[in-house]
C-alpha positions in Angstrom: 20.2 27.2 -57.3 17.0 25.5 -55.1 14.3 27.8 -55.3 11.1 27.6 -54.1 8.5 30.0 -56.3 4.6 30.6 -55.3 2.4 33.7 -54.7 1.7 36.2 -57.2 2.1 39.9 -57.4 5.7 42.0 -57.6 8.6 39.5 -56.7 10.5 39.6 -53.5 13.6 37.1 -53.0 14.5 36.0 -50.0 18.0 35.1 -48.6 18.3 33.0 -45.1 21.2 33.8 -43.0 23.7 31.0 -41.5 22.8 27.4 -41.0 19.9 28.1 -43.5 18.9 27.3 -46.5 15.7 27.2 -48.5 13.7 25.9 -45.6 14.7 29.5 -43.6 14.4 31.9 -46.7 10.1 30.5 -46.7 10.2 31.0 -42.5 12.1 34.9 -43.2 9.3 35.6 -45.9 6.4 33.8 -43.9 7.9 36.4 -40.9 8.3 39.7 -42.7 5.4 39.7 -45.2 2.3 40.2 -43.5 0.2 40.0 -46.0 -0.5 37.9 -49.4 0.4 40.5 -52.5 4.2 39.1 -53.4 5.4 36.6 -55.4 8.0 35.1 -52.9 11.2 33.2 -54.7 13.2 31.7 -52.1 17.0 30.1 -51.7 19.3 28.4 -50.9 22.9 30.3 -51.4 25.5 28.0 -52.6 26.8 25.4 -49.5 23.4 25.0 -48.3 21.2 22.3 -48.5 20.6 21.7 -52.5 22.7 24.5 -53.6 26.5 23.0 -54.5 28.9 25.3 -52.8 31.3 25.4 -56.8 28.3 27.9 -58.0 29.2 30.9 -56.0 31.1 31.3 -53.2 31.3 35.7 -53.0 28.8 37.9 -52.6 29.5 39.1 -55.9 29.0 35.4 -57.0 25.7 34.9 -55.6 24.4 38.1 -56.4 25.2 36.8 -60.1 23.4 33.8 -59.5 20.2 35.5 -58.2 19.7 37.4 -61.2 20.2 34.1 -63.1 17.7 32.6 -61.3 15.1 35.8 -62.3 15.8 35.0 -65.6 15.2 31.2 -65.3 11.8 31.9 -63.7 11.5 34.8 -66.5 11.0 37.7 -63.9 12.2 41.0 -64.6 12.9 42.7 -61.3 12.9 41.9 -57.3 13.0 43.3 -54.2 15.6 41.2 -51.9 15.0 40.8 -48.5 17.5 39.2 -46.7 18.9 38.3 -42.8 21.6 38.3 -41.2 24.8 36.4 -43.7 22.4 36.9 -46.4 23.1 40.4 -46.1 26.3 40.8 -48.4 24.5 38.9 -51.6 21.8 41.3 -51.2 23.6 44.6 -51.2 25.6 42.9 -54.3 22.8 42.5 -56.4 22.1 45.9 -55.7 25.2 47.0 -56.8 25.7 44.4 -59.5 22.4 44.7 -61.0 20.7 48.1 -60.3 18.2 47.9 -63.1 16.7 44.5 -61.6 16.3 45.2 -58.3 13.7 47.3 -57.1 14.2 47.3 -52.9 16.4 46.0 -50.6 15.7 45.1 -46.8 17.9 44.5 -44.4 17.4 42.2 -41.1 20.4 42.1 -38.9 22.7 42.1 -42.0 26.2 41.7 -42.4 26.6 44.6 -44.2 30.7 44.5 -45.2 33.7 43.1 -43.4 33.0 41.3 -40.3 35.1 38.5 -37.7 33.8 35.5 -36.5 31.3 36.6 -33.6 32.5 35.2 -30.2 28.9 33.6 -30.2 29.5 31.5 -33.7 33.1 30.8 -32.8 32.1 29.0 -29.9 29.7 27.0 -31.2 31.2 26.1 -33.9 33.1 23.0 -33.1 30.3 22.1 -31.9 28.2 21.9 -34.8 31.0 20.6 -36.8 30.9 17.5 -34.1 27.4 17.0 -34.5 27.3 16.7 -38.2 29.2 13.6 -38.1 27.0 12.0 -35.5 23.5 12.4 -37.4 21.2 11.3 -33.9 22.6 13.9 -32.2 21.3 17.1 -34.1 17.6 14.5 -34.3 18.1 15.0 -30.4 18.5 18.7 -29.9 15.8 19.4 -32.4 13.6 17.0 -30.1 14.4 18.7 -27.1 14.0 22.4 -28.4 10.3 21.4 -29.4 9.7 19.6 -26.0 12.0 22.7 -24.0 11.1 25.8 -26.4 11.9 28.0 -23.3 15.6 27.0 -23.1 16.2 26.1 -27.0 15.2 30.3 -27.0 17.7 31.7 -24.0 20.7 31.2 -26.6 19.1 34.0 -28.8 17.0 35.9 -26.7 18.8 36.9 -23.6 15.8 39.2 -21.5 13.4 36.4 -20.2 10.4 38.5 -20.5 11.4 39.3 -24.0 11.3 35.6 -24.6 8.4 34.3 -23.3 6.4 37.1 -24.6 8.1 35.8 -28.3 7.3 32.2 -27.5 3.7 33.0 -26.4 2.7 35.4 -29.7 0.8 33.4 -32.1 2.5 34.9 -35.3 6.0 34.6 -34.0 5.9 32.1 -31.1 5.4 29.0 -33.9 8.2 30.5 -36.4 10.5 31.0 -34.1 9.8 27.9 -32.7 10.2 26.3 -36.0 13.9 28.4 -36.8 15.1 27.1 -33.9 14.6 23.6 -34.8 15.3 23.8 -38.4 19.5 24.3 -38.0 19.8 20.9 -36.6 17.8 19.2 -39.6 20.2 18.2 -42.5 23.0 20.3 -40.2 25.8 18.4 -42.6 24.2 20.4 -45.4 24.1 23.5 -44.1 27.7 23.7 -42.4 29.8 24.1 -46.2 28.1 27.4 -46.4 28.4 28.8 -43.2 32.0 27.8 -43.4 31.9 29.8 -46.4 30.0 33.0 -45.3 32.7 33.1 -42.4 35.8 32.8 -44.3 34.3 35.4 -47.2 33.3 38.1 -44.7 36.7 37.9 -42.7 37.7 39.1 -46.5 35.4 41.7 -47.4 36.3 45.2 -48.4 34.3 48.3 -47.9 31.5 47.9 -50.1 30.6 51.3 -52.1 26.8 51.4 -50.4 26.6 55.4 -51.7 26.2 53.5 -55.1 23.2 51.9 -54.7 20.2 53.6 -56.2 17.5 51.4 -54.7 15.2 52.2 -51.9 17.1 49.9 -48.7 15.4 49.3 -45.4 17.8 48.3 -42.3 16.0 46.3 -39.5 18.7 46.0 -36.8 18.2 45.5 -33.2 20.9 47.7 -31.1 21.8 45.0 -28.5 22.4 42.3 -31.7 25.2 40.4 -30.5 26.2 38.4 -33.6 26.1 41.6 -36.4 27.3 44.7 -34.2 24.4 47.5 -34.8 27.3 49.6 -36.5 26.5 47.4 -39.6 23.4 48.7 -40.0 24.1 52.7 -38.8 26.5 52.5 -41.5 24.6 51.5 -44.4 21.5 54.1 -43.1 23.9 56.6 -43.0 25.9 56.1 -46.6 23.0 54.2 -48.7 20.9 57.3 -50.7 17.2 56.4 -49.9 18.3 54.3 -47.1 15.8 54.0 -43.9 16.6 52.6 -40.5 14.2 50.6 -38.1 15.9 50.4 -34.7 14.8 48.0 -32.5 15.7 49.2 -29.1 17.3 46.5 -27.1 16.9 44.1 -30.1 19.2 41.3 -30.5 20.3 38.9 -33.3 16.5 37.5 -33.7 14.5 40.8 -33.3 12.5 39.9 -36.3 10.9 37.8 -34.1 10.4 39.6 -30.6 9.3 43.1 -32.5 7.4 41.3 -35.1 4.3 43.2 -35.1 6.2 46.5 -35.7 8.8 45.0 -37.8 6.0 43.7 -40.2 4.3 47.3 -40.1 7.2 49.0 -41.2 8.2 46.8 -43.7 5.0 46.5 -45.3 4.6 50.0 -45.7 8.4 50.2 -47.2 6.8 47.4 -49.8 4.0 49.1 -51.0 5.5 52.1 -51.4 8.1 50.8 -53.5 7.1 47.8 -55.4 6.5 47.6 -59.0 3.4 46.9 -61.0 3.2 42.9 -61.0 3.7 40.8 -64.3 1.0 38.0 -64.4 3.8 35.3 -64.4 3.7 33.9 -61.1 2.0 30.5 -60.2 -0.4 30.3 -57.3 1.6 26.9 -56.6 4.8 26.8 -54.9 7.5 25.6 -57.1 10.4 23.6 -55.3 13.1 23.3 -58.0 17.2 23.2 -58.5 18.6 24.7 -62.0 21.9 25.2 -62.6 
């Protein structure tokens, strides 16, 4: 798995959605934790970037290979905080590995069998395209730095929604630098997605009145790409769920409710986070174990 490990305190790992990897678990962390305090271990799931597809391609799988990775950086417990297709590996470690996990968060999750959004389907064959001619992706990243305002309109449909996103100095550069980020090594990125699709067209109900940890949903009710029902399902069968509802949220409401997305989520933290061991580096670790 490629991890990247730094910060100290009670460990939270962070799981990018699709066309991510490592690069977008550090820009989901650097968005949702307001403040220093966490020991931050980031991924790539397997078909992204330096994660070989072969190591997991389930939920179940990767949910395996997170708590393989705790004990390769000898931590004891996390918190998982995950987006959008990261969704499923989360709630699986929850189920998979009760004892080690200590929170769950949810941000426009996938939370159990889903179809190809309309959205991804169409651009699809697109992507796929573009990953065999490598100056074209190096092209729409340059024109979504130099045109932020019309790289955004794909995810955030109200256009005073997105110019107040683009012009908030937390949230204006992140989101600035997610939408860029899919077209760098997009050839990297596309065996997972692939994957994430063809795994979720599969999945069965998960049993989410099993899991015993404390879960946060963040889901925005106009999301377009994971229907709001994924995340009014899992507040309503999850124990000690809780459910953030961003009103007229879409896909990236992360982003345009940051402020209050960060608030609530920092609260759901401290309430539930763990004394810290004194094992984490102040340094960020970039590695890829096996």
């Amino acid at each position: 798995m490629e991890c990247v490990s730094s910060g100290e305190g009670p460990t939270v790992v962070a799981l990018h959605g699709g066309m991510g990897g490592v690069d977008q678990s550090l820009l989901l962390a650097e968005a949702a934790l307001a403040r220093p305090g966490f020991r931050v271990v980031a991924l790539s799931r397997p078909g992204y970037l330096g994660t070989k597809l072969e190591l997991g391609r389930s939920p179940q799988q990767q949910a395996d290979l997170i708590a393989a990775t705790l004990d390769a950086l000898d931590l004891a417990q996390a918190a998982v905080i995950a987006v959008s297709a990261g969704g499923p590996s989360a709630l699986q470690f929850a189920l998979r590995h009760p004892q080690r996990c200590w929170g769950v968060v949810l941000v426009s999750c996938c939370s159990g069998h889903m179809a190809t959004p309309p959205e991804v389907a169409r651009r699809l064959p697109l992507m796929l395209l573009m990953a065999r001619l490598p100056l074209l992706p190096a092209l729409l990243a340059w024109q979504a730095a130099r045109q932020p305002e019309k790289a955004a309109a794909r995810s955030i449909a109200d256009p005073a929604v997105r110019t107040r996103t683009l012009a908030h100095p937390q949230a204006g550069p992140l989101f600035r630098v997610l939408l860029a980020s899919s077209m760098d090594r997009l050839a990297q990125r596309l065996p997972g997605t692939l994957n994430d699709i063809a795994q979720f067209a599969a999945i069965d109900r998960y049993p989410l009145a099993q899991i015993t940890a404390p879960l946060l949903v963040i889901h925005g009710s106009a999301d377009r790409v994971v229907p709001f029902a994924h995340a009014a399902r899992v507040a309503a069968e999850v124990p000690r769920a809780e459910l953030m509802r961003i009103e007229a949220g879409e896909h990236v409401c992360l982003f345009t409710a940051l402020d209050a997305a960060r608030e609530r989520l920092g609260v759901f933290l401290a309430a539930h986070a763990p004394p810290a061991r004194a094992t984490a580096s102040p340094a960020p670790r970039h590695t890829t174990a096996s």
